[in-house]
N, C-alpha and C positions, 0 to 999 in steps of 0.2 A: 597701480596694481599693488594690492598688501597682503601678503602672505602671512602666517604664522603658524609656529611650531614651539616643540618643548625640548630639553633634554639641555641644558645650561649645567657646566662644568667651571669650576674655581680651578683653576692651575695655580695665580700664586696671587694671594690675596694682598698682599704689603702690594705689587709693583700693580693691581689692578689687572691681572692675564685670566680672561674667562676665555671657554668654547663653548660656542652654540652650533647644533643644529640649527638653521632656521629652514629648511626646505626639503622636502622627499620629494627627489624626481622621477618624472612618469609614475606619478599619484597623481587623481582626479581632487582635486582641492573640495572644498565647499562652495567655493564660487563657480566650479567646473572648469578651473582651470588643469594645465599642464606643464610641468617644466622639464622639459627634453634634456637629457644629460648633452654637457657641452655649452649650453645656452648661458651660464654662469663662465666667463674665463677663467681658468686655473690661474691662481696668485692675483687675481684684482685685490687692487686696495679701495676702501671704503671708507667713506666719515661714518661714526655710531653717531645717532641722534639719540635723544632721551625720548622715550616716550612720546608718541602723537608726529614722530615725524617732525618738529619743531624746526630743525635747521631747513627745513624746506621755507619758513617762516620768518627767519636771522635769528635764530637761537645758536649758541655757539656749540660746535659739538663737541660729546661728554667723551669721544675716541676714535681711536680708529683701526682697522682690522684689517685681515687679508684672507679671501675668499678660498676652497679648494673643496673639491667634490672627493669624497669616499665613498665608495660602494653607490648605494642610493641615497647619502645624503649629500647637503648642500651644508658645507661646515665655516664659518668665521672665525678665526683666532682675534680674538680683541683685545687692546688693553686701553683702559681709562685713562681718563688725562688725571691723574692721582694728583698734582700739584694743581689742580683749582677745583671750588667747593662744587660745584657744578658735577664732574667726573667724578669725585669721590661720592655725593651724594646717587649719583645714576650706579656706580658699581656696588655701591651697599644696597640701594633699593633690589638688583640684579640679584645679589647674593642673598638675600635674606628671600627672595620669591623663591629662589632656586631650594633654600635649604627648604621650605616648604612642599617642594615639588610643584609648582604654581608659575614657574617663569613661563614664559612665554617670548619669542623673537619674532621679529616681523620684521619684512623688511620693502620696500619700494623699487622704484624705477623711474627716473628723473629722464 
């Protein structure tokens, strides 16, 4: 399952701390899906992959986050592995989409 969404926020750019939306729940997706508030556990942690879902693949990943539902969104507090080029490179790619208005978040289910 891949979902995506927009609305990527810089909190503190030196230590790598983004927030994304990546999900509106009980929204009808484009694939016709659904995600029922609750279905997400408040405080799950997560690996950030780069791009393509790679760590599904042995890509190392570029962070890691922690889940929590507001209102109707589906929110990730992230921060990048800033101390390798990998993480830094996925947090500048992030930031430089976002100052565009262009990010986008997606995310899986293993």
């Amino acid at each position: 399952m891949f979902k995506t969404s927009h609305d990527v926020v810089v909190k503190d750019a030196a230590a790598g701390i983004v927030e994304a939306c990546f999900a509106t729940l009980q929204q009808i997706d484009r694939d016709g899906d659904v995600i029922l508030p609750g279905a997400i556990p408040h405080g799950s942690a997560v690996v950030i992959s780069a791009f393509g879902h790679k760590t599904w693949e042995g890509a190392p990943p570029v962070g890691t986050g922690t889940i929590r539902e507001v209102g109707s969104e589906a929110i990730v507090s992230a921060e990048f592995m800033m101390d390798t080029a990998h993480g830094r490179d996925a947090f500048n790619t992030v930031r430089e989409l976002a100052r565009r208005k262009l990010g986008e978040w997606s995310f899986s289910l293993q």
